[in-house]
C-alpha positions as CSV (number, residue, x, y, z in Angstrom):
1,X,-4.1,-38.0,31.6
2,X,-4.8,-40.6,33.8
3,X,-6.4,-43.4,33.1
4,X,-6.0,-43.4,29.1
5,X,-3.6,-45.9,28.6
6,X,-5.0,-49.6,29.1
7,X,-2.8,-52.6,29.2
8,X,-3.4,-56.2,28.2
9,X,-3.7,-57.4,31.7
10,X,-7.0,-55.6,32.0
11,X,-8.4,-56.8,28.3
12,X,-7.9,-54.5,26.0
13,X,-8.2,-56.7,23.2
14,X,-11.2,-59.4,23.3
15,X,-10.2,-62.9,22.1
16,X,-11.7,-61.6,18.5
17,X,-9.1,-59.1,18.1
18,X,-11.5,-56.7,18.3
19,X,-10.8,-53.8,20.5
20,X,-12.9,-53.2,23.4
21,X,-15.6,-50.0,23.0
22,X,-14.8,-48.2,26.0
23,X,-10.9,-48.1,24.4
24,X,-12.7,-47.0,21.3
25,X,-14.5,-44.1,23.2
26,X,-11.2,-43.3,24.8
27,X,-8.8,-42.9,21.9
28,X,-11.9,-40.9,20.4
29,X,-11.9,-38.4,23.2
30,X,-7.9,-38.2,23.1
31,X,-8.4,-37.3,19.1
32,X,-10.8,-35.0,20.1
33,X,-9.1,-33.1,23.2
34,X,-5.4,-33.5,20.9
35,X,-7.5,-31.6,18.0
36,X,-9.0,-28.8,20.7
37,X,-5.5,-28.3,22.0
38,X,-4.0,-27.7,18.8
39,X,-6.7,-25.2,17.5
40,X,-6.0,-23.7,21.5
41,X,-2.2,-23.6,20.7
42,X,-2.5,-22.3,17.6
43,X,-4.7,-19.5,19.0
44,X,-2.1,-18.6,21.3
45,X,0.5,-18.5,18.9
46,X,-1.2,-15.5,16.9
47,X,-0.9,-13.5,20.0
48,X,1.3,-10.8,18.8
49,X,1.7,-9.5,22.6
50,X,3.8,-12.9,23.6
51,X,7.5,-12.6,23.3
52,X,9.7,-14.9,20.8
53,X,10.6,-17.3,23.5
54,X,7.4,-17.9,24.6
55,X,5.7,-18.0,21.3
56,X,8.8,-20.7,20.8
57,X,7.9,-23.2,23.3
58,X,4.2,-22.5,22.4
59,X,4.7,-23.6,19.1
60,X,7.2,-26.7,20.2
61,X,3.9,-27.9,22.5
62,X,2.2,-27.6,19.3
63,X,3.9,-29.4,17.1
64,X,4.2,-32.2,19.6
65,X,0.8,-32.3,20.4
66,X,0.3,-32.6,16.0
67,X,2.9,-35.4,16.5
68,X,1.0,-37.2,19.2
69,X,-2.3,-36.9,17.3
70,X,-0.5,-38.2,14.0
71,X,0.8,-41.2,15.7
72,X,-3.1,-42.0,17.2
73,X,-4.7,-41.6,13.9
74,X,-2.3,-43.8,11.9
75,X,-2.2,-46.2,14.7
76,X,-5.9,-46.3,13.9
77,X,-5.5,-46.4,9.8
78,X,-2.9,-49.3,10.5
79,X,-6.0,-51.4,13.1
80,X,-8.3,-50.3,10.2
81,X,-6.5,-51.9,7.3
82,X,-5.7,-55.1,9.1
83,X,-9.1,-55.9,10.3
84,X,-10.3,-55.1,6.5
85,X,-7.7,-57.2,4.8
86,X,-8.2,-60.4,7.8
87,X,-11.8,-59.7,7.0
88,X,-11.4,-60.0,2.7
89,X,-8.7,-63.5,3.5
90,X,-11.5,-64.8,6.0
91,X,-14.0,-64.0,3.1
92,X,-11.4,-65.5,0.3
93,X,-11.3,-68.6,2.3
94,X,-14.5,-69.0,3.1
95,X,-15.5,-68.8,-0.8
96,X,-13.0,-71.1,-1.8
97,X,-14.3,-73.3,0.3
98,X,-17.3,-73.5,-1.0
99,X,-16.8,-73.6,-4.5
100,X,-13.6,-76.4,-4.5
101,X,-11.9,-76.9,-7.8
């Protein structure tokens, strides 16, 4: 897939921290295509016509493909939960420093 990965050197993450929306729209495509293939896999594998070495490897593509799809969407949980909790200590912060003790 050429072109999905993005680097540093071309900005992938604005001084904010905040990732860019064009790698947003990207890893949602990849989620989305990962998701189609799976479902295409899986369709394949309940061909009764293929034989056992084939339906092997078709299932190994598959659970690769579930493997590379899990990694994406915790990767995403993980970006998720750090934004959130920077977001409550920025809020903690900014409340205690308004009401000093």
């Amino acid at each position: 897939m050429e072109g999905a990965r993005r680097d540093g050197a071309d900005g992938g993450i604005d001084s904010g921290g905040e990732k860019d929306p064009d790698e947003n729209e990207l890893r949602d495509e990849l989620i989305h295509q990962l998701r189609k293939r799976i479902l295409e896999l899986g369709e394949m594998l309940a061909n009764r016509r293929i034989d056992g070495k084939t339906r092997e490897k078709w299932s190994q593509l598959q659970v690769y493909t579930a493997q590379a799809l899990n990694q994406i969407l915790r990767d995403r949980q993980n970006r998720d939960w750090e934004k959130r909790l920077k977001d409550i200590e920025k809020a903690r912060k900014t409340s205690i420093g308004a009401h000093p003790s």
